[in-house]
PyMOL commands that place a pseudoatom at each C-alpha (Angstrom):
pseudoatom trace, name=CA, resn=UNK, resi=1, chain=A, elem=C, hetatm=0, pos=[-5.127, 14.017, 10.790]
pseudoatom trace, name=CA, resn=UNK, resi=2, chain=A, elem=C, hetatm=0, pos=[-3.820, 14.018, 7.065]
pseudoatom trace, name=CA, resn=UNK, resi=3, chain=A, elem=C, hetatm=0, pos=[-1.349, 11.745, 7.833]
pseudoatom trace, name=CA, resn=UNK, resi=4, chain=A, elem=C, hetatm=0, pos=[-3.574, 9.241, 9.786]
pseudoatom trace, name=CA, resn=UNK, resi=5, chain=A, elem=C, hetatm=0, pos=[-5.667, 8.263, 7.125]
pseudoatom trace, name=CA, resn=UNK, resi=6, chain=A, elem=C, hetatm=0, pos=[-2.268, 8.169, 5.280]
pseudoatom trace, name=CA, resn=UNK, resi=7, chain=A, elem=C, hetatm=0, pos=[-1.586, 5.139, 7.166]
pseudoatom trace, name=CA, resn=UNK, resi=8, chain=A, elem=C, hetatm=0, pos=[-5.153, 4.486, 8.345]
pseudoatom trace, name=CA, resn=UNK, resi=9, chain=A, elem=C, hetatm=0, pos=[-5.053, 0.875, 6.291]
pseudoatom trace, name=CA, resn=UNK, resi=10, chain=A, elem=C, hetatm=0, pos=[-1.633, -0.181, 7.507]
pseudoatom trace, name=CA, resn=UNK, resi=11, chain=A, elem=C, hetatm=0, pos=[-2.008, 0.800, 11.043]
pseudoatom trace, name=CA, resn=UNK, resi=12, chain=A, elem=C, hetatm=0, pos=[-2.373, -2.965, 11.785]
pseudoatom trace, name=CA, resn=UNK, resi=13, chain=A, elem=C, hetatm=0, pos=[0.518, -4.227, 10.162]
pseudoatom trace, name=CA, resn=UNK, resi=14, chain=A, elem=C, hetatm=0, pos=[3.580, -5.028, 11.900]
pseudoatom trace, name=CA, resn=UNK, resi=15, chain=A, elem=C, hetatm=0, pos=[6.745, -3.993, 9.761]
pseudoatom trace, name=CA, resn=UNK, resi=16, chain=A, elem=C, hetatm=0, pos=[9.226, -6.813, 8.367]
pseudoatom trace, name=CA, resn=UNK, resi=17, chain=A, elem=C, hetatm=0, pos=[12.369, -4.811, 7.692]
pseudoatom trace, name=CA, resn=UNK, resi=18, chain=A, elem=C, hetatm=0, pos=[13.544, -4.618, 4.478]
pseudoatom trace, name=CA, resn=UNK, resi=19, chain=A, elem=C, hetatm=0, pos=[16.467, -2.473, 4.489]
pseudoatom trace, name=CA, resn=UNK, resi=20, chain=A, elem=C, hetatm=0, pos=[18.642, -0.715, 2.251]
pseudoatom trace, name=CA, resn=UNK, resi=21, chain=A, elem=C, hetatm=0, pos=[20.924, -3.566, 1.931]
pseudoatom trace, name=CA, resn=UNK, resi=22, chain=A, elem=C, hetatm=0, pos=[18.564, -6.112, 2.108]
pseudoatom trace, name=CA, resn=UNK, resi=23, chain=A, elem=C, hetatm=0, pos=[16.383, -4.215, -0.646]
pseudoatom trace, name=CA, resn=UNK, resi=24, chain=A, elem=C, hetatm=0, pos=[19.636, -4.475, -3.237]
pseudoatom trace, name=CA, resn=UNK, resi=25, chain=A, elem=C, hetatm=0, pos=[20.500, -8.033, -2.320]
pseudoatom trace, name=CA, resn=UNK, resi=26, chain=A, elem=C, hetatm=0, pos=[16.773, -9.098, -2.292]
pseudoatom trace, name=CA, resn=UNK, resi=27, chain=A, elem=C, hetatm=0, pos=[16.566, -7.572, -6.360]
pseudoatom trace, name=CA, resn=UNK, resi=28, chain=A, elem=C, hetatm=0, pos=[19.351, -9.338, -7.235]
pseudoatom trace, name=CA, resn=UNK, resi=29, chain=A, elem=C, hetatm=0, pos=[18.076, -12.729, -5.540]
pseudoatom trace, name=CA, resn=UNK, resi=30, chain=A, elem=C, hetatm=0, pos=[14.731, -12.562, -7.404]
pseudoatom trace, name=CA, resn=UNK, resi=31, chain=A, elem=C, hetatm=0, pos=[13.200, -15.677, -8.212]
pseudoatom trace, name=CA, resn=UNK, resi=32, chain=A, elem=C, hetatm=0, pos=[11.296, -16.509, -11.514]
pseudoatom trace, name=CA, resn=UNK, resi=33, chain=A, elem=C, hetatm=0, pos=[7.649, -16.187, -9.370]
pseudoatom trace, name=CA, resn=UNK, resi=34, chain=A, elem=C, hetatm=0, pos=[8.534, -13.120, -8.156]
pseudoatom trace, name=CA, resn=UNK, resi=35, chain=A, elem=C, hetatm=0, pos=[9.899, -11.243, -11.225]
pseudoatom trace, name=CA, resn=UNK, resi=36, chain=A, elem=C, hetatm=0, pos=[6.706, -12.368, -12.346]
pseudoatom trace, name=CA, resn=UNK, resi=37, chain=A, elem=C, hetatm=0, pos=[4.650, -11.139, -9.804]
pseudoatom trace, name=CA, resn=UNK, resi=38, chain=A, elem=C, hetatm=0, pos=[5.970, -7.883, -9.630]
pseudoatom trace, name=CA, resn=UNK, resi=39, chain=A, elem=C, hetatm=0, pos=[5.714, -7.053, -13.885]
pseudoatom trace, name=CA, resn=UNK, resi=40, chain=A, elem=C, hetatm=0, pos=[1.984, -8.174, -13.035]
pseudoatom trace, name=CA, resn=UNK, resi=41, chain=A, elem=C, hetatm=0, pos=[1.622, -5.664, -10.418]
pseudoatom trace, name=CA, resn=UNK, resi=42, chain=A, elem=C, hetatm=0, pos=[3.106, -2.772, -12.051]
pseudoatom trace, name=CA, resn=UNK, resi=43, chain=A, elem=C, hetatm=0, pos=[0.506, 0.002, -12.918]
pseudoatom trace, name=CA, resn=UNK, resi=44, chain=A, elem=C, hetatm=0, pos=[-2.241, 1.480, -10.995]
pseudoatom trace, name=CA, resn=UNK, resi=45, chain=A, elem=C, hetatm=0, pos=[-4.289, -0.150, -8.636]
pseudoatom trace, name=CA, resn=UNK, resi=46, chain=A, elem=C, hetatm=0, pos=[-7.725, 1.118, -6.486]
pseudoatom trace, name=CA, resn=UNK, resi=47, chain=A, elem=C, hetatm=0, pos=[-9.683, 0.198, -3.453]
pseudoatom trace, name=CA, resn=UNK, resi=48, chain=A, elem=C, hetatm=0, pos=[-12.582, 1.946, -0.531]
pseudoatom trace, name=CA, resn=UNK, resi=49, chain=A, elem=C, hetatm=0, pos=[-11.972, 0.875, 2.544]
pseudoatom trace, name=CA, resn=UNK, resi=50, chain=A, elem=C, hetatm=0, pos=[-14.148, 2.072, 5.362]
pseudoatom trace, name=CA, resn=UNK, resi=51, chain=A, elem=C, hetatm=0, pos=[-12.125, 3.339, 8.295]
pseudoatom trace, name=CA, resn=UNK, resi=52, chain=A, elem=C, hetatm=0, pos=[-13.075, 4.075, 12.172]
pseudoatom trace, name=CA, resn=UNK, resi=53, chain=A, elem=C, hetatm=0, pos=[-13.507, 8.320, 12.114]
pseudoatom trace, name=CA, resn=UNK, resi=54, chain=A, elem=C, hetatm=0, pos=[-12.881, 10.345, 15.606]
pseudoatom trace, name=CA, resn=UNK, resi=55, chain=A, elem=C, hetatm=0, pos=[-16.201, 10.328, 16.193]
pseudoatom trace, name=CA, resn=UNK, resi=56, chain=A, elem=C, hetatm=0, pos=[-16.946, 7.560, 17.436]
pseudoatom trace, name=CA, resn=UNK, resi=57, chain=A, elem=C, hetatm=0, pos=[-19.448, 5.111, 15.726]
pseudoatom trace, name=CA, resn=UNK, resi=58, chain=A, elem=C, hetatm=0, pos=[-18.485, 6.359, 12.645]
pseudoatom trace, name=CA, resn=UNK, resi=59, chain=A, elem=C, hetatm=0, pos=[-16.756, 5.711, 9.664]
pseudoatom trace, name=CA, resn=UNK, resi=60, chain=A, elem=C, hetatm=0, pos=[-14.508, 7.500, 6.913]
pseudoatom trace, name=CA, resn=UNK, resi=61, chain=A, elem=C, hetatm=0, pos=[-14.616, 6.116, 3.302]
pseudoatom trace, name=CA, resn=UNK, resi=62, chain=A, elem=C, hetatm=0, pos=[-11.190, 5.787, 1.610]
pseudoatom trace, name=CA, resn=UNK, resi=63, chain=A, elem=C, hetatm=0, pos=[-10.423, 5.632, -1.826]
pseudoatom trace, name=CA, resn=UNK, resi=64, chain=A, elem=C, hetatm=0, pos=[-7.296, 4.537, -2.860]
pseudoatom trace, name=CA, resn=UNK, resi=65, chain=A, elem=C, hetatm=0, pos=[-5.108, 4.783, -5.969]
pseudoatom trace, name=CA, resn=UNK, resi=66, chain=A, elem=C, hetatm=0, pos=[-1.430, 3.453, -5.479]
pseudoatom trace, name=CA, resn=UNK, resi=67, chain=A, elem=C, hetatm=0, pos=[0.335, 3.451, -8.504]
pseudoatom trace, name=CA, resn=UNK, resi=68, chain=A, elem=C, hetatm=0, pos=[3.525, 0.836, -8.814]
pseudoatom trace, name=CA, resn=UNK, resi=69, chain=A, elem=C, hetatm=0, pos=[6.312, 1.629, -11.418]
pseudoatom trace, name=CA, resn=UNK, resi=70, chain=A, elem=C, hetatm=0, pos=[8.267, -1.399, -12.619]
pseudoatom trace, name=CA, resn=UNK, resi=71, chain=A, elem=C, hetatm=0, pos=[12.029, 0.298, -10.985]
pseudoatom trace, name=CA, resn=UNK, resi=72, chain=A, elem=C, hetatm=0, pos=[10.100, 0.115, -7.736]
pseudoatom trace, name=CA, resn=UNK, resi=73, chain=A, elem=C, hetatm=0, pos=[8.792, 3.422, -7.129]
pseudoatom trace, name=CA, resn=UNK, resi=74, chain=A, elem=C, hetatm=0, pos=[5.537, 3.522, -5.880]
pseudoatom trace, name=CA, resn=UNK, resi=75, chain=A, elem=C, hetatm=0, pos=[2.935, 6.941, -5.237]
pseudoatom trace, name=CA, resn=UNK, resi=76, chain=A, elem=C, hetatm=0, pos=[-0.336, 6.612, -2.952]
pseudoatom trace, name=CA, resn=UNK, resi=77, chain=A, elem=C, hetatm=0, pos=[-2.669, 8.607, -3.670]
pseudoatom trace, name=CA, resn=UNK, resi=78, chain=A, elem=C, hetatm=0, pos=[-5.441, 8.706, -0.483]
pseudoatom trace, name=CA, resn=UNK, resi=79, chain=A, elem=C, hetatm=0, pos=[-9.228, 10.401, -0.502]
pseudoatom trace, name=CA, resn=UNK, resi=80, chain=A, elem=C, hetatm=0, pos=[-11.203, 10.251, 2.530]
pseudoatom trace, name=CA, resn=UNK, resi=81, chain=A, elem=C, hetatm=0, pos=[-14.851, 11.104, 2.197]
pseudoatom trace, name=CA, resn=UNK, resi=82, chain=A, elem=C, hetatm=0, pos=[-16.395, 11.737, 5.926]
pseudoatom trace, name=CA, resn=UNK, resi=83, chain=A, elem=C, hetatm=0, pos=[-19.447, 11.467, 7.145]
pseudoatom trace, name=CA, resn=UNK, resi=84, chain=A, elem=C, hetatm=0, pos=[-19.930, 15.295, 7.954]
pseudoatom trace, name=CA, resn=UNK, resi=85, chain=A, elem=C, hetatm=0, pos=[-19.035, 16.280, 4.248]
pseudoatom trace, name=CA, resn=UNK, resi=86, chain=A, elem=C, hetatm=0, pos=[-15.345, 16.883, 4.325]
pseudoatom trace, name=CA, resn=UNK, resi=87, chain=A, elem=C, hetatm=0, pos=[-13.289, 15.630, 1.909]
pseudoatom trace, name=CA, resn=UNK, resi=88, chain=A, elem=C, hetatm=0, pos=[-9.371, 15.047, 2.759]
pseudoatom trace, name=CA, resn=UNK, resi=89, chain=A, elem=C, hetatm=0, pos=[-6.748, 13.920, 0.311]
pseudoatom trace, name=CA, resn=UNK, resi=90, chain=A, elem=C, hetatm=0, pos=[-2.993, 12.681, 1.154]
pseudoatom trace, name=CA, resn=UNK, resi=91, chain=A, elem=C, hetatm=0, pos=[-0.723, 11.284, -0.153]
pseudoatom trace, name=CA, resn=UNK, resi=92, chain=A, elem=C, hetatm=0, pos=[3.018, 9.224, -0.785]
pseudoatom trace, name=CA, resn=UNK, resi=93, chain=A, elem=C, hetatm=0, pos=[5.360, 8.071, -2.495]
pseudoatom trace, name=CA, resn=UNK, resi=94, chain=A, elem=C, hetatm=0, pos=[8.270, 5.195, -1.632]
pseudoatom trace, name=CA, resn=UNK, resi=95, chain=A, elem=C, hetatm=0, pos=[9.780, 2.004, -2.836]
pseudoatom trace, name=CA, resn=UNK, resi=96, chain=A, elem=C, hetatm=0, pos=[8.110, -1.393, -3.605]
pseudoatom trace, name=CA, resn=UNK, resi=97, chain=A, elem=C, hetatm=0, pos=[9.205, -5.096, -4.324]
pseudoatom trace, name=CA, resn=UNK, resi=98, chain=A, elem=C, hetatm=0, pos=[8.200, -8.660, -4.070]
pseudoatom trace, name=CA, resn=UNK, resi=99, chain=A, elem=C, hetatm=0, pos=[10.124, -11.346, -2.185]
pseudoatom trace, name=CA, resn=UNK, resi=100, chain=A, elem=C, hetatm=0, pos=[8.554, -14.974, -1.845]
pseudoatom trace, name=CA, resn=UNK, resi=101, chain=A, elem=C, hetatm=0, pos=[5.168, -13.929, -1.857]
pseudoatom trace, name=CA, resn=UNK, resi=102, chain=A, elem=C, hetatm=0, pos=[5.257, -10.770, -0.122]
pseudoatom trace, name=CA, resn=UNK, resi=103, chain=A, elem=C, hetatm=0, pos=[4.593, -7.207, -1.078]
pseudoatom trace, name=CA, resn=UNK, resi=104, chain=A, elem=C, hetatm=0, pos=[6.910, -4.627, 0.527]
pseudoatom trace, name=CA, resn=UNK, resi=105, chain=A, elem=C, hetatm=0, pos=[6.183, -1.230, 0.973]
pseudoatom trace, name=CA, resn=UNK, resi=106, chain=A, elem=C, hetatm=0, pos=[8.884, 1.385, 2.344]
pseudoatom trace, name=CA, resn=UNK, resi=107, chain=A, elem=C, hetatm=0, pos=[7.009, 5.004, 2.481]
pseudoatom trace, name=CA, resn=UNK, resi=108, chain=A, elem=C, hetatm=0, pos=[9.700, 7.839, 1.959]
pseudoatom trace, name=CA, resn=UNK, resi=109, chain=A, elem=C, hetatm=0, pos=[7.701, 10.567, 1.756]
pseudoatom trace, name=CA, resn=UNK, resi=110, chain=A, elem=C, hetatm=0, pos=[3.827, 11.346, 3.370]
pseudoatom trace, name=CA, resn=UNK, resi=111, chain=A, elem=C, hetatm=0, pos=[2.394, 14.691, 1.876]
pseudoatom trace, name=CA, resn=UNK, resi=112, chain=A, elem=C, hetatm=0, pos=[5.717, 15.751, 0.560]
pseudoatom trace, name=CA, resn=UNK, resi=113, chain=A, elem=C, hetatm=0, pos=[7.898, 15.975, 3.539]
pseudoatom trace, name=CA, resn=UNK, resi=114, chain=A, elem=C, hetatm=0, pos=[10.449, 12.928, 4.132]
pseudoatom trace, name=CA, resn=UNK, resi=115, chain=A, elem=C, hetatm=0, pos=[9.987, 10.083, 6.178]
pseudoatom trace, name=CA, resn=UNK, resi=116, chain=A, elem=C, hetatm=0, pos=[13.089, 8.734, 8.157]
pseudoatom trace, name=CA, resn=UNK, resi=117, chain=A, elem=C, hetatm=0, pos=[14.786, 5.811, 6.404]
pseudoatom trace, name=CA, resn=UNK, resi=118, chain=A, elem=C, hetatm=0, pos=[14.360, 3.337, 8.963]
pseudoatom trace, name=CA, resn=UNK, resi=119, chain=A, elem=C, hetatm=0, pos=[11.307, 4.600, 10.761]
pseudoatom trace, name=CA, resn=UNK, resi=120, chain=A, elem=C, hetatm=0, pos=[9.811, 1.040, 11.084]
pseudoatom trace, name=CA, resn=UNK, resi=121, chain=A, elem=C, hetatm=0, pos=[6.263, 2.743, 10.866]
pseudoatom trace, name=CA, resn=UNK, resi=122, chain=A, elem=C, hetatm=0, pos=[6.885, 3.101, 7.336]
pseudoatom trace, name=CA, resn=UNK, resi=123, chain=A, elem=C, hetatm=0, pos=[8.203, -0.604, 6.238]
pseudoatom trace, name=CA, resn=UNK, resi=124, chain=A, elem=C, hetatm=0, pos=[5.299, -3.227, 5.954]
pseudoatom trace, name=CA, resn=UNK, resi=125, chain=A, elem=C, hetatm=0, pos=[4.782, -6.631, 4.174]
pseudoatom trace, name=CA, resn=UNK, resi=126, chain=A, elem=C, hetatm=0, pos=[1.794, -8.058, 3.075]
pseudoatom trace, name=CA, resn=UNK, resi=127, chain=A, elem=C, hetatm=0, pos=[0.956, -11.651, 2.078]
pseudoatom trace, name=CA, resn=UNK, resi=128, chain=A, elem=C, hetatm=0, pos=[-0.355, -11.737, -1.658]
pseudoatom trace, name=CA, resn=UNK, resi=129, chain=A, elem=C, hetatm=0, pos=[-3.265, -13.825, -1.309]
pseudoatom trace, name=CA, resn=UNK, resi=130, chain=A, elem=C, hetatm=0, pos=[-4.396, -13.822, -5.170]
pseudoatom trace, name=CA, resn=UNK, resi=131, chain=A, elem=C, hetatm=0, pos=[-2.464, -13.342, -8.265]
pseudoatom trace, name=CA, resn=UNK, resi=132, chain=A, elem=C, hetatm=0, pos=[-2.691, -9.865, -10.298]
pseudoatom trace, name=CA, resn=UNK, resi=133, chain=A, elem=C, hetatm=0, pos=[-4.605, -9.887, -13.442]
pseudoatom trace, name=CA, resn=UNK, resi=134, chain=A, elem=C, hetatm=0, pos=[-7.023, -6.622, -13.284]
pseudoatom trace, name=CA, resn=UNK, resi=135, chain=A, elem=C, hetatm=0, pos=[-7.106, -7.368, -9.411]
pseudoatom trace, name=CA, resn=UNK, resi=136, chain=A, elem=C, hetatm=0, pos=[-5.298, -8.516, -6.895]
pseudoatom trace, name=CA, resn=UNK, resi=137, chain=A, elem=C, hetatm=0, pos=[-5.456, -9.396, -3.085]
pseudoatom trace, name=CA, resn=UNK, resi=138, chain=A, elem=C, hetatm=0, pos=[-3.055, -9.033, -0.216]
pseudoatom trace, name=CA, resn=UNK, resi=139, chain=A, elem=C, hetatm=0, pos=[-3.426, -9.382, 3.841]
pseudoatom trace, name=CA, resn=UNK, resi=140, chain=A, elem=C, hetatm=0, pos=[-1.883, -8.841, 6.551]
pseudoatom trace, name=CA, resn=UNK, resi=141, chain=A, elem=C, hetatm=0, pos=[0.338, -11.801, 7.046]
pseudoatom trace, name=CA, resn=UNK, resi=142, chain=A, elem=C, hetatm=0, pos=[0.747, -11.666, 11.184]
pseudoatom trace, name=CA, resn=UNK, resi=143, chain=A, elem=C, hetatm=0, pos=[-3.516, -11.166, 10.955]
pseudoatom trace, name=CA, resn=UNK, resi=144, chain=A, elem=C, hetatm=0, pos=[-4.227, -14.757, 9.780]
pseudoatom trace, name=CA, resn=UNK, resi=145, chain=A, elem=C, hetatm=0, pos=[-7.905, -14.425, 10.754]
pseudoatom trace, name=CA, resn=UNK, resi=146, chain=A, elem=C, hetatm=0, pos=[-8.212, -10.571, 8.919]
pseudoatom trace, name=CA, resn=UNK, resi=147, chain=A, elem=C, hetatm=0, pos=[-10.219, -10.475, 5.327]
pseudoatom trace, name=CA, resn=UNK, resi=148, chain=A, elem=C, hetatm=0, pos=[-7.378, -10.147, 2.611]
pseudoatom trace, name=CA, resn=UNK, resi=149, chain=A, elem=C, hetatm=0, pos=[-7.934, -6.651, 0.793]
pseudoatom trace, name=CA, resn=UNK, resi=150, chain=A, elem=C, hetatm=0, pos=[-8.320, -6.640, -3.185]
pseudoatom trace, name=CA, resn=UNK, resi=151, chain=A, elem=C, hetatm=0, pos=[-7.392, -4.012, -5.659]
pseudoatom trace, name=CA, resn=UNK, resi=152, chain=A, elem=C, hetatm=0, pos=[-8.576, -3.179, -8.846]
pseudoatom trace, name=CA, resn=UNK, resi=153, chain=A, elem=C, hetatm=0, pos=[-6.816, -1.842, -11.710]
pseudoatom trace, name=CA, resn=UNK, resi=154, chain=A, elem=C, hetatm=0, pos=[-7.099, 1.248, -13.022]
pseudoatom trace, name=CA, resn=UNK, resi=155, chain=A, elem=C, hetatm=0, pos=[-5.909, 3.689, -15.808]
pseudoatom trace, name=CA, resn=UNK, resi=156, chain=A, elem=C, hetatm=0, pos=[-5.054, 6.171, -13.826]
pseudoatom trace, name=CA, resn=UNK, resi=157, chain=A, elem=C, hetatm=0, pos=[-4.737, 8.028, -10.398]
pseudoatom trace, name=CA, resn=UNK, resi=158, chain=A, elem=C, hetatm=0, pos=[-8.224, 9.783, -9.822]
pseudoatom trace, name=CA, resn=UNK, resi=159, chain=A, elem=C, hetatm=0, pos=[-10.450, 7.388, -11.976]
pseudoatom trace, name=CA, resn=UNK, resi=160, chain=A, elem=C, hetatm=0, pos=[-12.580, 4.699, -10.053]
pseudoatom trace, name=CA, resn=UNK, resi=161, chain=A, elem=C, hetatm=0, pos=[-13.354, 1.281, -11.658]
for i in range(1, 161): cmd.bond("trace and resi %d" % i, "trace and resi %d" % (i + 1))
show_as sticks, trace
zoom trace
């Protein structure tokens, strides 16, 4: 269950491989625009989502905190409130870059215990829609028709806009 709402928001995106090798050669490629992008999106970011609960008809709402380092570390940091009271919290930790307008995320570890390296469950890109500056928007880039999400920044894990 934990680990569902761990990927609850990504369930619907395919993952674009961005393998170990790929990941060095892909740093060492950077353009301009993305080196940019990615010292804009360092620090901590937020966003509630609503997602579908197992009862059907209703609805789970996420908070988010997902905290990017600038060496391309990242840690999630998930709260589901439910509808029945319960309150669940998860959450991750992996790598991060940018590459041509995308944001990659590689999950290594969900709750602590280790993901498999090329597990493509836990690879995804996502099409930056809007620039950072104290938000920023991303969608799914194989969804064309999907509502981009947007994240706000925070000052740290645990604190809400």
């Amino acid at each position: 269950m934990v680990r569902r709402l761990v990927f609850a928001k990504w369930v619907t995106v395919a993952g674009l491989l961005f393998l170990s090798g790929c990941d060095e050669l892909a740093k060492g490629l950077e353009s301009e625009g993305d080196k940019k992008t990615k010292a804009a999106l360092a620090g901590i970011w937020f966003t509630v989502t609503e997602e579908p609960d197992e009862i059907p008809g209703k609805t789970v709402t996420v908070h988010s905190w997902l905290a990017l380092d600038r060496d391309g570390k990242f840690t999630e940091k998930l709260r589901g409130l439910y509808p029945d009271g319960r309150i669940l919290e998860a959450g991750s930790d992996g790598e991060w870059l940018v590459t041509e307008d995308l944001f990659k995320l590689r999950y290594t570890a969900v709750n602590g215990n280790n993901l498999r390296r090329h597990d493509l469950s836990t690879m995804y890109a996502l099409k930056i829609v809007s620039r950072p500056s104290s938000e920023f928007s991303y969608m799914n880039p194989l969804e064309p028709k999907s509502r981009p999400l947007t994240l706000k920044r925070v000052s740290q894990i645990g604190k809400e806009p």
